[in-house]
C-alpha positions as a Python dict, from the first residue, in 0.01 Angstrom:
ca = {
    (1, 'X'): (0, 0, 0),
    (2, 'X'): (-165, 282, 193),
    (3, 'X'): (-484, 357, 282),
    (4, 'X'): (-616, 548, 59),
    (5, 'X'): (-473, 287, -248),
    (6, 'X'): (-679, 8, -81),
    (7, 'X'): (-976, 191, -67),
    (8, 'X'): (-959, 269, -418),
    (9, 'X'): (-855, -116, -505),
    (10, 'X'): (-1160, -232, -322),
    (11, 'X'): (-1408, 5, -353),
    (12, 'X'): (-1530, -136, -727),
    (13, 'X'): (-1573, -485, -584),
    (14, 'X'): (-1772, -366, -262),
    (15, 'X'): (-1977, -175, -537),
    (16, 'X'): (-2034, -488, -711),
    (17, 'X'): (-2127, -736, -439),
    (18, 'X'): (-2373, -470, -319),
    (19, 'X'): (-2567, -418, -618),
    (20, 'X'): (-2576, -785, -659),
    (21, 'X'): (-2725, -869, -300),
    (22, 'X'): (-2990, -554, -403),
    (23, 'X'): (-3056, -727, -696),
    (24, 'X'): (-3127, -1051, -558),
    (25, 'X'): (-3398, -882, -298),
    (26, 'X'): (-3734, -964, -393),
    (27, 'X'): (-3930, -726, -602),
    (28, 'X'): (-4276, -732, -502),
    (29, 'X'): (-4485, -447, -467),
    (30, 'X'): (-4619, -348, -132),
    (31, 'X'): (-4971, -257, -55),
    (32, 'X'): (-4942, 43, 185),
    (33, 'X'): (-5300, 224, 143),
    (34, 'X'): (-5680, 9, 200),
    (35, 'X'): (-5771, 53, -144),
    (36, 'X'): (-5415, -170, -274),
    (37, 'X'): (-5552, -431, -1),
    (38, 'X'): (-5925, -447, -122),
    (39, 'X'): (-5768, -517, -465),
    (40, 'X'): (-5535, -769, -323),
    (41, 'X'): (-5800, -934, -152),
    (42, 'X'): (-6031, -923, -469),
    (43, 'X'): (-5782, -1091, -634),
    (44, 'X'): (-5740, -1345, -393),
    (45, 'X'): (-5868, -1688, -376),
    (46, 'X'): (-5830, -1746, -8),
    (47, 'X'): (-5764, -1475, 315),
    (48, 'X'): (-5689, -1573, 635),
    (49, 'X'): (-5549, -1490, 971),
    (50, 'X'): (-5310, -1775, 1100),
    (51, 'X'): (-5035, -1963, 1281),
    (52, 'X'): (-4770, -2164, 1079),
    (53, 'X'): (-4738, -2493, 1335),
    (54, 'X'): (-4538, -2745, 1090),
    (55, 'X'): (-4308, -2771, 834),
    (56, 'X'): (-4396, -2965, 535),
    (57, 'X'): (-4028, -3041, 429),
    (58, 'X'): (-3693, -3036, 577),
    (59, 'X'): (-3594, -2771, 757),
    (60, 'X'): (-3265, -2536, 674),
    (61, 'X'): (-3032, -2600, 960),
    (62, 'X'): (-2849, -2263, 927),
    (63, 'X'): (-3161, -2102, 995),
    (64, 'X'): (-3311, -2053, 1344),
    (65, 'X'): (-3531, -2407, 1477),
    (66, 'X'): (-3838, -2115, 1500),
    (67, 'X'): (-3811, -2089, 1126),
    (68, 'X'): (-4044, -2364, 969),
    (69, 'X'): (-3937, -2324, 625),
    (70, 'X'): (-4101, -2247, 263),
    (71, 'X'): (-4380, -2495, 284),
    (72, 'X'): (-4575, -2533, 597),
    (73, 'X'): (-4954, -2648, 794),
    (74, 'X'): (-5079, -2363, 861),
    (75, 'X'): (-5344, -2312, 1189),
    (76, 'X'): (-5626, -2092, 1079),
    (77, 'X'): (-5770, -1898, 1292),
    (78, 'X'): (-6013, -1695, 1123),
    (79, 'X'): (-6110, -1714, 786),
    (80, 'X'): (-6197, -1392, 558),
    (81, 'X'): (-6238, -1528, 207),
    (82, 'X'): (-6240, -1822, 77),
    (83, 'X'): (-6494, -2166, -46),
    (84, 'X'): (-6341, -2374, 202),
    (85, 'X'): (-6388, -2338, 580),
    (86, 'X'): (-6097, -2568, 704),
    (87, 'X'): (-5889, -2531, 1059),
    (88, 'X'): (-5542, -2621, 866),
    (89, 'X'): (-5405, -2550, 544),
    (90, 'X'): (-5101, -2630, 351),
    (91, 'X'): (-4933, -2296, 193),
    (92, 'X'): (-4652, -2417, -59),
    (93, 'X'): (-4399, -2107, -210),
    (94, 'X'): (-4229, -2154, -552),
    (95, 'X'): (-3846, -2154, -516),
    (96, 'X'): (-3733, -1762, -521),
    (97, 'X'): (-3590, -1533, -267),
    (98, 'X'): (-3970, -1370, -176),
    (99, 'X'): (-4121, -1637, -3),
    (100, 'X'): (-4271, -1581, 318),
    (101, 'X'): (-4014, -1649, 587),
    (102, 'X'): (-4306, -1895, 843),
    (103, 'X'): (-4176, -1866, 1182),
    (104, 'X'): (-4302, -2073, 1433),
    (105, 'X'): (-4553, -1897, 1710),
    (106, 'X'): (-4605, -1587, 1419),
    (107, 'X'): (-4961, -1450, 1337),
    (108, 'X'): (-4997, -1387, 959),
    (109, 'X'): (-5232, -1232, 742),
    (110, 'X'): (-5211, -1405, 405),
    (111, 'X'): (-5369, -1352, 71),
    (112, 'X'): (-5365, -1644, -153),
    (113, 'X'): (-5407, -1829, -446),
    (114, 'X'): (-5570, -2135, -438),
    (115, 'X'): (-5401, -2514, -581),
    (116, 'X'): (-5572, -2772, -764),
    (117, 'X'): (-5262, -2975, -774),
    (118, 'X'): (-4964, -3057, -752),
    (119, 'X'): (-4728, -3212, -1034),
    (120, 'X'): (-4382, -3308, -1059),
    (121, 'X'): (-4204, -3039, -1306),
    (122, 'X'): (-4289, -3167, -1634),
    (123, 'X'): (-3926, -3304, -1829),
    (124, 'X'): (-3937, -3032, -2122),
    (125, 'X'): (-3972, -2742, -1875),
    (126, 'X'): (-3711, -2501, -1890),
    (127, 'X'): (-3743, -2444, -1535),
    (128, 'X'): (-3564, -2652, -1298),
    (129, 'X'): (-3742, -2513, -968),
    (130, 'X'): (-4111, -2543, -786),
    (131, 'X'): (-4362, -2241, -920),
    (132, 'X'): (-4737, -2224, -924),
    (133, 'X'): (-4894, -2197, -1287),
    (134, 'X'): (-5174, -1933, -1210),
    (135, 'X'): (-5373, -2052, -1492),
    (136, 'X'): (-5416, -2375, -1433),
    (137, 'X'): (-5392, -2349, -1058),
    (138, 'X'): (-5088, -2632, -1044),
    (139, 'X'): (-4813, -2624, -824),
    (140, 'X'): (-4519, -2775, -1017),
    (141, 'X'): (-4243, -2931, -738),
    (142, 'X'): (-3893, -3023, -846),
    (143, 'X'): (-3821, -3195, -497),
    (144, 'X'): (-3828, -3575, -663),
    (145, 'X'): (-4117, -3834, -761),
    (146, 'X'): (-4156, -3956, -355),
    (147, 'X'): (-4155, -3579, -240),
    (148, 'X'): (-4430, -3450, -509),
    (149, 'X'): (-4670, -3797, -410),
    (150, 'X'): (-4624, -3667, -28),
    (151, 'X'): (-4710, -3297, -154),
    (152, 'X'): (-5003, -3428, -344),
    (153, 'X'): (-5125, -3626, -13),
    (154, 'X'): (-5096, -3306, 199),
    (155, 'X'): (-5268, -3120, -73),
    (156, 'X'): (-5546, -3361, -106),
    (157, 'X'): (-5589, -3403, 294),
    (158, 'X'): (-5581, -2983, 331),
    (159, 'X'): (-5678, -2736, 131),
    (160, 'X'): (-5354, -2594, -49),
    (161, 'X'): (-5290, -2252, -136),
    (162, 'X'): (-4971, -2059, -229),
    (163, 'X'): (-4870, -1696, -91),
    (164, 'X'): (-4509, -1540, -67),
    (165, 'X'): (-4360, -1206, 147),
    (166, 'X'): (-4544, -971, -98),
    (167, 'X'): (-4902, -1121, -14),
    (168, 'X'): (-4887, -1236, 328),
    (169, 'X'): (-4794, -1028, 635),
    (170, 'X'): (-4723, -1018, 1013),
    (171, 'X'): (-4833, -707, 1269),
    (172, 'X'): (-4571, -562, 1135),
    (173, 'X'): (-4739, -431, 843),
    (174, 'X'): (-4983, -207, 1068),
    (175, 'X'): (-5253, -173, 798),
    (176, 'X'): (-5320, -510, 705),
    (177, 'X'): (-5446, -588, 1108),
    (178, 'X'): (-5674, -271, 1072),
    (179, 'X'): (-5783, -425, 714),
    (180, 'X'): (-5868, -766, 869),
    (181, 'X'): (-6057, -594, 1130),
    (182, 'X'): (-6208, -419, 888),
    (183, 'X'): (-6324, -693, 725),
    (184, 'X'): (-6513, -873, 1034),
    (185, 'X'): (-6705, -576, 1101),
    (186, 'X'): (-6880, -558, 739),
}
């Protein structure tokens, strides 16, 4: 077969496998001008500036040991919104491919929503992964009755909040710094 034959063989397959990894990115919308941000933080329950120092379960072993994981203690070290005034939290991310990636050492800027609880997936849901009911402000786990009674114990010791890679944000993300600073000088 030459060439030009295998190119053609493959090239529908290639095609494929890279719409499917562009459909499995995350689809959140990004909030690149101050007046998206004030509405993000409106909505908000909870904005801070922090450190994520542990990780809450275990960690992925493929990944790098300076990634924490999904759910995490995070440091806080400055608060912007938000009824409690605590030096930790615990952030918890549903299962999907846009939670926030916590890396050890990292400064983020999160906007969050705040938890109540934290239930074990009820046995009629559909669902067969950890989400966050907004209505109710539950965070359903699927991890197991002995994980969910540790996730209620951290949640019950720290104030728990959820956030993913569309509301929470490193220096990267050059406006959201400016916004925070912003913020203290009101």
């Amino acid at each position: 077969m030459n060439i030009a034959a295998m190119k053609r063989a493959c090239g529908p397959p290639l095609c494929l496998f890279a719409c499917a990894a562009i459909s499995l990115a995350c689809g959140c919308r990004w909030f690149d001008t101050e007046a998206q941000l004030q509405q993000l933080y409106a909505q908000s329950d909870a904005v801070l500036v922090g450190q994520a120092v542990a990780a809450l379960g275990p960690r992925d072993a493929r990944r790098s040991p300076r990634f924490l994981g999904d759910d995490v203690l995070v440091r806080v070290i400055a608060w912007k919104k938000g009824p409690v005034r605590r030096d930790t939290v615990v952030v918890l991310q549903a299962d999907g491919n846009c939670n926030r990636p916590f890396v050890a050492g990292d400064t983020v800027y999160v906007f969050a929503r705040a938890i109540r609880g934290v239930q074990a997936l009820p046995r009629h849901d559909e669902r067969s992964y950890s989400y966050f009911e907004e209505a109710k402000q539950v965070f359903y786990k699927d991890s197991g009755a002995a994980a969910v009674q540790q996730y209620r114990e951290w949640a019950r010791r720290f104030p728990a909040i959820t956030t993913n890679q569309c509301t929470s944000f490193t220096k990267q993300h050059r406006l959201v710094p400016a916004f925070f600073r912003a913020l203290k000088e009101k």
